[in-house]
C-alpha positions in Angstrom: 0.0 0.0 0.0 2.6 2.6 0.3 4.3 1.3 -2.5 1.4 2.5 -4.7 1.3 5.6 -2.5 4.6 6.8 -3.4 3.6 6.3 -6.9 0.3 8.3 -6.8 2.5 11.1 -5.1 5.1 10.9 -7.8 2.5 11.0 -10.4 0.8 14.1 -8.7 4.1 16.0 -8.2 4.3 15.5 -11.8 1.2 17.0 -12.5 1.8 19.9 -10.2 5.1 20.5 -11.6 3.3 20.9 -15.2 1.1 23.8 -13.4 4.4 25.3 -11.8 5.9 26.2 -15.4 2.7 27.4 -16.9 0.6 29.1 -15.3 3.6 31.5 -13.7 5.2 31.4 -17.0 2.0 33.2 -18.8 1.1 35.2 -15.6 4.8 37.2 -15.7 4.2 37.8 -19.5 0.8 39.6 -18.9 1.9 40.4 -15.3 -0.9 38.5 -13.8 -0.2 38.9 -9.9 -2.7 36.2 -9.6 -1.1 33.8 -11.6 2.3 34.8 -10.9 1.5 33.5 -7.1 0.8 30.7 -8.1 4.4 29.4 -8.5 5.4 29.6 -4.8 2.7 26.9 -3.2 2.8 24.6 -6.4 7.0 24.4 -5.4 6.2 23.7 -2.0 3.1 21.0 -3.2 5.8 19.4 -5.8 8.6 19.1 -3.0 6.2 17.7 -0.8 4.9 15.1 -3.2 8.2 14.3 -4.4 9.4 13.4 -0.6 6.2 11.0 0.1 7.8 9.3 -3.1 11.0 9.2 -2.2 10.1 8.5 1.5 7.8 5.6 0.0 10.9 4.1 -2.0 13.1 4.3 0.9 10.4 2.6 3.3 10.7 -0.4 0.6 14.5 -0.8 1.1 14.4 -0.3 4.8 11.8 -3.2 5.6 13.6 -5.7 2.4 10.3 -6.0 0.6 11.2 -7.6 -2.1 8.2 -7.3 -3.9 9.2 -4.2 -5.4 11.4 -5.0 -8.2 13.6 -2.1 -7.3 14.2 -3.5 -3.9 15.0 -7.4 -5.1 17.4 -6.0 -7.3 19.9 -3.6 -5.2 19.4 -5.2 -1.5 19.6 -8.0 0.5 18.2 -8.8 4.0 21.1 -9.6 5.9 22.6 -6.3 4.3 23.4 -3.7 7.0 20.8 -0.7 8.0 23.0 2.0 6.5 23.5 0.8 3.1 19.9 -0.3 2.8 19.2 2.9 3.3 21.9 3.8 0.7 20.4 1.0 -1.4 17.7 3.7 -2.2 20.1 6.0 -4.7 22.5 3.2 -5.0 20.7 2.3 -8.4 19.6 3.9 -11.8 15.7 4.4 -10.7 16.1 5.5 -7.4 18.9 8.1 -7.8 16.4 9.6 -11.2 14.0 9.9 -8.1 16.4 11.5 -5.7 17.7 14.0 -8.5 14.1 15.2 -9.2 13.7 15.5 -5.5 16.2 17.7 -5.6 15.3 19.3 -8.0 11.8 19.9 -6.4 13.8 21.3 -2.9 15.7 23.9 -4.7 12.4 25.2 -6.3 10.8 25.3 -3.0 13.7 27.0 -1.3 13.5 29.5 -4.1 9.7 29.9 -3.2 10.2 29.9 0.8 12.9 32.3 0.7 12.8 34.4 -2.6 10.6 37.1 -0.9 13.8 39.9 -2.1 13.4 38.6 -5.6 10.8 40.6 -8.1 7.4 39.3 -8.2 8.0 38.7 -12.1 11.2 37.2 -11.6 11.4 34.7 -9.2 7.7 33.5 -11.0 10.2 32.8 -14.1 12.9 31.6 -12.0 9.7 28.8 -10.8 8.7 28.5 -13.9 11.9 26.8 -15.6 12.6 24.9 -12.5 9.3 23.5 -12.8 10.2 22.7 -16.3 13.2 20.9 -15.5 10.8 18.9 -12.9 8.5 18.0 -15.7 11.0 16.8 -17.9 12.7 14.4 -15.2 9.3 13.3 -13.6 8.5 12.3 -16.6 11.2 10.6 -17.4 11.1 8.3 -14.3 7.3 7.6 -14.8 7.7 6.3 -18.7 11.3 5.3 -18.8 12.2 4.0 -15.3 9.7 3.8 -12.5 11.0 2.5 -9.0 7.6 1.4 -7.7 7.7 -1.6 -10.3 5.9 -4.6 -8.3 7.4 -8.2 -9.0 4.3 -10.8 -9.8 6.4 -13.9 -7.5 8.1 -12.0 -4.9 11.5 -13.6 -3.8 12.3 -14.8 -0.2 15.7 -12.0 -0.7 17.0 -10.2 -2.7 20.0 -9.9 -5.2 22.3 -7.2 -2.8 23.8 -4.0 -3.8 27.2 -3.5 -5.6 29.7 -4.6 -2.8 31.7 -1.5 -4.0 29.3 1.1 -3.2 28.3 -0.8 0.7 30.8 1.9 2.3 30.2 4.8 3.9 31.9 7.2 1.9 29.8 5.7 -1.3 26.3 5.7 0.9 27.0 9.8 1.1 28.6 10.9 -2.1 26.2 10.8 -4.2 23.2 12.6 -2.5 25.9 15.4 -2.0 26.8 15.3 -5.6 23.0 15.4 -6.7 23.1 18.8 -4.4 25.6 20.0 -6.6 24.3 18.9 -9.7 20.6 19.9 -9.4 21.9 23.3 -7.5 23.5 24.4 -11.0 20.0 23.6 -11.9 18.6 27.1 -10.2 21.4 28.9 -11.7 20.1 28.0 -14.8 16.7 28.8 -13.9 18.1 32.1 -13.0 20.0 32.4 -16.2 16.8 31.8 -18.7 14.5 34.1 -16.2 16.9 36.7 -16.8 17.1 35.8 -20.8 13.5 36.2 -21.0 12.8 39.2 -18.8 16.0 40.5 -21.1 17.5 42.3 -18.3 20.6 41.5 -16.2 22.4 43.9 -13.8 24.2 43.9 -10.8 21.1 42.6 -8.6 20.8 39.4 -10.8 24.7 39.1 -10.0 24.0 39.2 -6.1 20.9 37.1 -6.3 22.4 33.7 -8.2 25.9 33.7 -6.3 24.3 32.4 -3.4 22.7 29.3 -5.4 26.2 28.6 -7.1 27.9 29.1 -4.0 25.5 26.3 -2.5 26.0 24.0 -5.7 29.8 24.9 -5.8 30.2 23.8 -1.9 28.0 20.5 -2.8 29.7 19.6 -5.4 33.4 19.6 -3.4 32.3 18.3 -0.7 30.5 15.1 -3.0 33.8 14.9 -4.7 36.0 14.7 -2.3 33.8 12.0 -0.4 34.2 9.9 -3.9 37.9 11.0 -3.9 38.5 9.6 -0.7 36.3 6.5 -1.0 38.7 5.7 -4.3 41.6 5.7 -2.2 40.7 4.1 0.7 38.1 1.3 -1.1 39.5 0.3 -4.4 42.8 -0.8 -2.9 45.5 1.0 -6.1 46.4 3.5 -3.6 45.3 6.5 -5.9 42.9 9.5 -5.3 41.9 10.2 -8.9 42.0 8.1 -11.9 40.3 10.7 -14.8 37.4 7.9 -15.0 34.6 9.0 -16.9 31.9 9.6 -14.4 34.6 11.4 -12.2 35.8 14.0 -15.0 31.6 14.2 -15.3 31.4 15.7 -11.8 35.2 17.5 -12.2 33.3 19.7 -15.3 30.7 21.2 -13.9 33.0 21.9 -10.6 35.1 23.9 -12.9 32.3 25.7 -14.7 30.7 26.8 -10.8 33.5 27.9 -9.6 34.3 30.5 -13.3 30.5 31.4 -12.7 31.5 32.7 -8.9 33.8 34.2 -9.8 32.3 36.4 -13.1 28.7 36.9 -10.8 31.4 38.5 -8.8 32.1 40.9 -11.7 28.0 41.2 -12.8 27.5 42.4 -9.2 30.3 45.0 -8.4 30.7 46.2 -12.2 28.1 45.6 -14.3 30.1 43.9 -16.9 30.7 40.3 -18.2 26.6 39.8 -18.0 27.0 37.7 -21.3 29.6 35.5 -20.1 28.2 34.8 -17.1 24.6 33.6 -18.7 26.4 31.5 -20.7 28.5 29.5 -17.6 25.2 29.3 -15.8 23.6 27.7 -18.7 27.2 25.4 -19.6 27.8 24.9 -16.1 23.7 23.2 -15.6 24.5 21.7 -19.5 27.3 19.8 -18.3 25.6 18.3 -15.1 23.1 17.2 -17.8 25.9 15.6 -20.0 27.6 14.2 -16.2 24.3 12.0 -15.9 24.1 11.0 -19.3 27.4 9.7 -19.5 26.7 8.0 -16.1 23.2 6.4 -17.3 23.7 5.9 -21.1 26.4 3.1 -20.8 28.4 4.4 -24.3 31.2 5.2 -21.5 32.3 2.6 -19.4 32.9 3.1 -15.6 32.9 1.2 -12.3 30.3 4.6 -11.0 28.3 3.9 -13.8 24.3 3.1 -12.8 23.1 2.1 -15.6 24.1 0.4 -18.8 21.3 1.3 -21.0 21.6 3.6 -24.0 17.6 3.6 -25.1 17.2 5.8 -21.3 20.3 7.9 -22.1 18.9 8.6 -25.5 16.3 10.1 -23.7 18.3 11.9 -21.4 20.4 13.3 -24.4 16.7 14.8 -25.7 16.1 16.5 -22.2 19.4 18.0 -22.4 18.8 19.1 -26.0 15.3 20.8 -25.2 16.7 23.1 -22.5 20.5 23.7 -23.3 19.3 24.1 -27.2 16.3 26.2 -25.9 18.8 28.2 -23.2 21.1 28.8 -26.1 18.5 30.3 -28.8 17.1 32.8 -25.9 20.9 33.7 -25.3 21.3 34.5 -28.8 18.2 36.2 -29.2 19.0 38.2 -26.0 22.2 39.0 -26.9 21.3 42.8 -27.2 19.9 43.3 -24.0 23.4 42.0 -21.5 25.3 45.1 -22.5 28.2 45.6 -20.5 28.1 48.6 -18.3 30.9 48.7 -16.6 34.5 49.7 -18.3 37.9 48.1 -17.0 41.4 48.7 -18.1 44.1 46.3 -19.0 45.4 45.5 -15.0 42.9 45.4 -12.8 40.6 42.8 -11.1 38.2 42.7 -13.8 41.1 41.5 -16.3 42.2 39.2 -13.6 38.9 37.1 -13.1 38.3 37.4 -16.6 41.8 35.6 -16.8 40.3 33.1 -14.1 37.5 32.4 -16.4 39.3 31.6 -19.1 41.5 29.4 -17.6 38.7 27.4 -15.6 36.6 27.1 -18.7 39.8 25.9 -21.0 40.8 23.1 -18.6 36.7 21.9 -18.1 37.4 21.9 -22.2 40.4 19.7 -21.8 38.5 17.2 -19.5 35.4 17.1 -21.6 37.7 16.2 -24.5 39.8 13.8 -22.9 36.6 12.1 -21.7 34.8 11.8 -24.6 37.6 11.0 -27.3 37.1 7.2 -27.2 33.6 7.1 -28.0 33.9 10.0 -30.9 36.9 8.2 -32.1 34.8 5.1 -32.3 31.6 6.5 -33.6 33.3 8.2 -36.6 36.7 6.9 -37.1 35.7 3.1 -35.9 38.9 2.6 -33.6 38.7 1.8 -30.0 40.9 4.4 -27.9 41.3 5.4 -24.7 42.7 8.2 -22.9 44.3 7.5 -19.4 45.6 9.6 -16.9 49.1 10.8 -18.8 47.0 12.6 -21.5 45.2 14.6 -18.8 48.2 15.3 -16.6 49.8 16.5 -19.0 46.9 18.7 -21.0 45.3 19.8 -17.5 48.3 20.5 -15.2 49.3 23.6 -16.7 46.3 25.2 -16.5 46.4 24.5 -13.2 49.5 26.2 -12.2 48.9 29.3 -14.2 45.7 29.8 -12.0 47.5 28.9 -8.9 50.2 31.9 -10.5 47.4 34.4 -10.6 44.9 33.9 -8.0 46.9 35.8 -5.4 47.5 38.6 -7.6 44.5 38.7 -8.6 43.0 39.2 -5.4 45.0 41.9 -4.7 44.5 44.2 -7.6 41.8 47.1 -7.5 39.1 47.1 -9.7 38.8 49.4 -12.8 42.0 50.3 -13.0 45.5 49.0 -11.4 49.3 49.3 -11.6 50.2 46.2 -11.1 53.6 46.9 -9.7 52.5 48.5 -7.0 49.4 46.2 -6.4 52.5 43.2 -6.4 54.4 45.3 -3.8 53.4 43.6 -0.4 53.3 40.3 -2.3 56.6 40.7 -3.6 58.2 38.7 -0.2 56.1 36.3 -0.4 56.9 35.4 -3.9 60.2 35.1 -2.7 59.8 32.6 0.2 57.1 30.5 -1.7 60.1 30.3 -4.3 62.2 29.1 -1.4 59.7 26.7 -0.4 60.0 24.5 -4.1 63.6 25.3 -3.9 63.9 23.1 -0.5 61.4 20.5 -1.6 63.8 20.0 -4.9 66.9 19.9 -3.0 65.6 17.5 -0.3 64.2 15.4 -3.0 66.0 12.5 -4.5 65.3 12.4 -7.9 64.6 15.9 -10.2 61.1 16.1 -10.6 59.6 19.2 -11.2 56.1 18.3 -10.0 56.8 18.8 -6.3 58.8 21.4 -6.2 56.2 23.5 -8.6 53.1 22.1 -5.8 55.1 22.9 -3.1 55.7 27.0 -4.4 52.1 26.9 -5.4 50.7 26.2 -2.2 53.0 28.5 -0.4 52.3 31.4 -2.9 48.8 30.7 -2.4 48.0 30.2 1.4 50.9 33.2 2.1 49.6 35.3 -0.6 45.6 35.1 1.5 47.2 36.0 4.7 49.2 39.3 2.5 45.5 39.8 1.5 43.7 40.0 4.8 46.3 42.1 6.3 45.8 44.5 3.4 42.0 44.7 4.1 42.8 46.0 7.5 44.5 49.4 6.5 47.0 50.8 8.7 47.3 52.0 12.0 46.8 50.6 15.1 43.8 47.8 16.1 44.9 45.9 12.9 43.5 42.6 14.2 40.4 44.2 16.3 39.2 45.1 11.7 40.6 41.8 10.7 38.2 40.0 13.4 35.2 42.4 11.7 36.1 41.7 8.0 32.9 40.6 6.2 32.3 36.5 6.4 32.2 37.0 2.3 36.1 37.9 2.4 37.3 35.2 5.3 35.5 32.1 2.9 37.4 33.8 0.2 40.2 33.5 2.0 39.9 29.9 3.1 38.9 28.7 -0.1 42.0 30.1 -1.6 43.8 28.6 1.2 42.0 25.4 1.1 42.8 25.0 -2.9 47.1 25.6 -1.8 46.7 22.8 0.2 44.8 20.7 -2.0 47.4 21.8 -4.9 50.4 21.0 -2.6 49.0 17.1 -1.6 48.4 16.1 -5.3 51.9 17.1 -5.9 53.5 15.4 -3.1 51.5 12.3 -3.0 51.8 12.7 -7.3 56.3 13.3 -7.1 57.4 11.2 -3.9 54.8 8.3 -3.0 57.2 5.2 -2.7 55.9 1.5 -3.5 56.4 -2.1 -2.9 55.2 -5.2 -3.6 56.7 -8.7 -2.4 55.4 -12.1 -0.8 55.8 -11.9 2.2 56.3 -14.5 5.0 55.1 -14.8 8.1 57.6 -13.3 11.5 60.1 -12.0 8.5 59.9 -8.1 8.5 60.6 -6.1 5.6 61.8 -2.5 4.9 60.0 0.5 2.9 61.6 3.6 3.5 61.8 4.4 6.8 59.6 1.7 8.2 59.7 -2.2 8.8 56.4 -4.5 8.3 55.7 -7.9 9.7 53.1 -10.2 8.9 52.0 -12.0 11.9 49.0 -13.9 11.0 46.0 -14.4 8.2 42.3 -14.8 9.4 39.6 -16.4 7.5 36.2 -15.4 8.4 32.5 -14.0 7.6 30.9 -10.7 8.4 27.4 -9.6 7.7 27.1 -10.6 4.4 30.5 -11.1 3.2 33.6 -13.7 4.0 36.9 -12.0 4.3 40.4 -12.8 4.3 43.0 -10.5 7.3 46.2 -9.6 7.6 47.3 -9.0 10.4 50.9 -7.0 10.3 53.0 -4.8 12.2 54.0 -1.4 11.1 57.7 -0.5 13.3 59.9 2.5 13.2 63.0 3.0 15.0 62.2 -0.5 15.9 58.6 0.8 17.9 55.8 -0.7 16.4 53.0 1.9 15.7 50.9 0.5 14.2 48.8 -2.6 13.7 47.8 -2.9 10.3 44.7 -5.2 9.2 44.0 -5.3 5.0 41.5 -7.5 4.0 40.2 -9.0 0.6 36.3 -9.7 1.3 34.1 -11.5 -0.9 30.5 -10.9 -1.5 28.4 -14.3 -2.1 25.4 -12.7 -3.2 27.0 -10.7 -5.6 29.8 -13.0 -6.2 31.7 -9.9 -6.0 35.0 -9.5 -4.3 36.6 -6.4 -3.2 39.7 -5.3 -1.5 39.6 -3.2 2.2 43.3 -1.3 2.5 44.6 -1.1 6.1 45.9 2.8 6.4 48.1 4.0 9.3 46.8 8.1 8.5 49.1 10.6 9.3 49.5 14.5 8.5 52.9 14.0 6.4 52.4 11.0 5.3 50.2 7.4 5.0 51.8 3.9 5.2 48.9 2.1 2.8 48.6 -2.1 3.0 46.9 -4.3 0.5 47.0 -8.1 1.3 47.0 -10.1 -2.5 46.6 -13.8 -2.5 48.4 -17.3 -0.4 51.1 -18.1 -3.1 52.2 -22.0 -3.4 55.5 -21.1 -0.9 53.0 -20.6 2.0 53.8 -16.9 2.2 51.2 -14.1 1.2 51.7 -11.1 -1.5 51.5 -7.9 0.2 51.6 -4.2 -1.7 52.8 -2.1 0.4 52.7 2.4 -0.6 54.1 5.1 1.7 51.9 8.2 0.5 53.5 11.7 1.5 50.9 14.4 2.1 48.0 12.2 1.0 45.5 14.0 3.7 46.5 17.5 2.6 44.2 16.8 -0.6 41.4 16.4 1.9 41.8 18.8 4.2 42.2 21.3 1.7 38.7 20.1 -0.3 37.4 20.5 3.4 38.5 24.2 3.6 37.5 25.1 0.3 33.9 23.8 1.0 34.1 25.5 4.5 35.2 28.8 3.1 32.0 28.8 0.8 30.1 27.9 3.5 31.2 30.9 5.5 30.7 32.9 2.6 27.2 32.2 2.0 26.7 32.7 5.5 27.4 36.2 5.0 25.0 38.7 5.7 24.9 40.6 2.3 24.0 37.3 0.9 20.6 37.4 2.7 19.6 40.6 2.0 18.5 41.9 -1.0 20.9 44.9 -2.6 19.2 48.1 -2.5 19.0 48.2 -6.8 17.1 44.9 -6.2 14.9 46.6 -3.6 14.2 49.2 -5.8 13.3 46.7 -8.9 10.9 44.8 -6.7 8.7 47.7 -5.8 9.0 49.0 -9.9 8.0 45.6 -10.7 5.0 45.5 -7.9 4.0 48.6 -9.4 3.4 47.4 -12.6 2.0 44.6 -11.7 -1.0 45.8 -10.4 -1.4 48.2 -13.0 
């Protein structure tokens, strides 16, 4: 019974999200205050539906019944609590259904708290995220409905993917659909603005918070799936350029150009073209992210589905409102006249620079990751494109914005000598330079890469703490006005910080991680750098639903032990999946990373053993960078409507009661 409840609702939200994009679509064109208000309940109504759907769903994998076909094929009773919980997204059908109730939050979030936006506005802004509901709704309903009953229901089921029962998978990807689906109110905001045919500086302040939201989701969902790679998949890497992860990467890159040119919209008036077009690239390539995940022409072990009739339909969604969103910017193309006039040097140049170089490298990924399947569709050979194409194509793109940022930050706007804007960084440059000079004098061989991370994260995390000093003027009390600085300009800070840090752990971990593998016998230690391992024992065993194989080892140095190290190889019957567990001793320099292999015919075990310098740096630097957005959209002119938007509101009100 609440099987066929959740399907009612999801059926109903589908109906009310086909009210949400007419009736406020038609009541802003003959500014209808009537009709216009009716956007702002029907978001609430379709977010509600949509979570008795979802809540319907999740009810199904919580209490195993397996007479949903949904259920018998992604979970298992003896499965733990948490990932049958997680079993709900962890599938084709029931992550469709937690994207479009995403979809249906943002709207109502818009509604609840849009009260500073224009009455004909924010009905438009409604209005296309309704759309966007329509289109996925409708999508589930015809093309992939969860609430499928079996005829014969099973005694249990057939278990999730062992990979994705972890709790860094069970998280990743509702924090990745926050991302995602976020870009999608950008775009809303981006085609509202199209068809109004007006954009200033109150548009700018009114979508930064949403891609500051969407921005912060989507790092924090990476780095969960970064860290789940690592730690899970047992090849002691953080990033392979897989297809589904360059499909999140792209859209990452395309948020964070479209924060920093809103910046520009807002405090200059300029770049207004440029920065419709990221909103609607930045939503178009979360669009091509889940068609690459659900269309199966690209191969991945994230992949949900393996079907290319549903991606064909996806591709048509994505088609309708990225072709749509790109005829209304052409058409529109008149009306985003820049306003605001910058010289050569100065902070306008800069982030234009910052653009460029963002949308280049998202370019370069986007390539890269579809290559193989346009080199087999037109040229019929079978390619691929690995990580060395991609280090080498991306990288310096990298370090050129890593050059710039802290200059950047430190010009004026309009106009700017850039000698004396460089002035109080010019020390800095100096010791950041001395930084890469130590790393490539201590190191043994003469790789450039950690040298170059090294200088980059020292030019970076020095070159914020120049910055914040500068904002505090002179004179006495210096910290007392550094305390007070706006939250806006300490997340700006810390996200700046937060990407040195990142920068300086893939460069580390990338230039110096050391490796071994041997088979190795029981009570007769070996040495990897600066530490000795000794296997002591192997376990055979079950656990919930799987049977693993333990290691058990000692990790010594200076002849301490510090550590007792326990990899295992586990092996799913169900699934007939196995999969490998890495034992990690974690520490702020460095990780020492086991995996145990198999019993070779000498009695003796292999064992792959990596030390990993500055592996938690990459974390701890994605953990800043989200924090920092998260203490800039705490920030107070966020929440309150600039006075040019105040003024457009009441205009607008005027009108339409006319």
């Amino acid at each position: 019974m609440i099987t066929e409840l959740g399907h009612f609702a999801l059926i109903l939200a589908f109906l009310v999200a086909i009210v949400q994009t007419v009736i406020p679509l038609i009541g802003a064109q003959k500014r209808w205050p009537s009709w216009m208000a009716v956007a702002e309940p029907a978001a609430g109504a379709q977010f509600a539906l949509t979570a008795v759907a979802f809540g319907a769903l999740m009810y199904g994998f919580i209490v195993s019944d397996f007479s949903l076909q949904l259920v018998w094929a992604n979970s298992h009773s003896a499965k733990p609590m948490l990932y049958k919980i997680s079993g709900t997204w962890g599938n084709h059908e029931g992550s469709m259904l937690l994207w479009v109730l995403i979809v249906a939050l943002f709207g109502a979030m818009a509604a609840w708290f849009g009260n500073g936006l224009p009455p004909t506005l924010r009905a438009r802004v409604l209005s296309v995220q309704g759309a966007i509901a329509v289109a996925f709704s409708a999508f589930i309903i015809f093309t992939s409905n969860p609430f499928l009953r079996l005829d014969t229901p099973p005694f249990d089921g057939q278990d999730l993917n062992p990979l994705l029962q972890d709790p860094g998978l069970a998280f990743h990807p509702p924090f990745l659909y926050l991302g995602y689906v976020g870009l999608s109110m950008t775009f809303s905001f981006a085609v509202a603005a199209l068809i109004e045919g007006r954009v200033d500086a109150a548009w700018g302040r009114w979508v930064r918070p949403w891609t500051l939201a969407a921005w912060v989701f989507l790092t924090i969902g990476i780095a969960l799936g970064s860290w789940w790679a690592y730690y899970e998949l047992g090849w002691g890497g953080f990033w392979f350029w897989d297809p589904v992860e360059n499909a999140s990467f792209m859209p990452w890159l395309l948020a964070a150009a479209l924060l920093h040119s809103a910046i520009v919209v807002e405090k200059r008036e300029a770049l207004k073209s440029w920065t419709i077009l990221l909103a609607i690239l930045a939503f178009g390539f979360s669009l091509i992210g889940t068609f690459i995940v659900r269309s199966g022409l690209l191969t991945s072990v994230h992949a949900f589905a393996n079907d290319p009739e549903r991606g064909i339909w996806i591709l048509l969604i994505m088609g309708f409102f990225m072709g749509g969103a790109l005829v209304l910017f052409t058409l529109r193309a008149g009306a985003m006249e820049a306003k605001g006039v910058f010289g050569l040097a100065s902070r306008e140049s800069a982030l234009v620079v910052n653009n460029l170089l963002l949308a280049v490298s998202c370019f370069v990924v986007f390539v890269g990751t579809m290559w193989p399947l346009v080199a087999e569709m037109f040229f019929d050979r079978k390619l691929s494109v690995g990580p060395p194409f991609f280090n080498a194509a991306f990288t310096p793109f990298m370090v050129a914005l890593g050059l710039i940022l802290p200059v950047g930050s430190v010009l004026p706007w309009k106009r700017a000598n850039i000698l004396r804007a460089m002035k109080p960084l010019r020390y800095v440059f100096l010791l950041a330079i001395a930084v890469g000079g130590l790393a490539y004098a201590m190191q043994s061989g003469r790789s450039l890469i950690g040298p170059v991370g090294m200088f980059l994260g020292a030019w970076l995390v020095m070159g914020v703490v120049v910055e914040l000093f500068q904002r505090t003027g002179r004179g006495s009390n210096r910290m007392g006005r550094l305390a007070r600085l706006p939250r806006a300009d300490w997340g700006k800070a810390v996200a700046h910080a937060g990407l040195g840090i990142t920068m300086a752990g893939i460069a580390g971990l990338t230039a110096w991680t050391v490796d071994d593998i041997r088979v190795a016998q029981f009570d007769q230690p070996w040495t990897i750098g600066n530490y000795e391992l000794t296997l002591l024992d192997v376990q055979e065993d079950r656990g919930p639903n799987y049977l693993y194989t333990r290691g058990i080892l000692t990790l010594a140095q200076d002849g301490e032990v510090i550590a007792e190290m326990r990899p295992e190889k586990r092996f799913y019957p169900v699934a007939q999946m196995p999969t490998t567990e890495a034992a990690i001793d974690y520490d702020l320099i460095r990780d020492v990373y086991v995996v145990i292999g198999d019993e070779q015919n000498n009695g003796g075990w292999t064992i792959r053993t990596y030390i990993k310098p500055m592996t938690n740096w990459i974390w701890i630097g994605a953990a800043l960078m989200a924090l920092g957005g998260l203490l800039s959209l705490s920030d107070r002119r966020f929440r309150v409507a600039a006075g040019a938007g105040r003024r457009r509101e009441k205009e607008d009100a005027v009108v339409a009661a006319e």
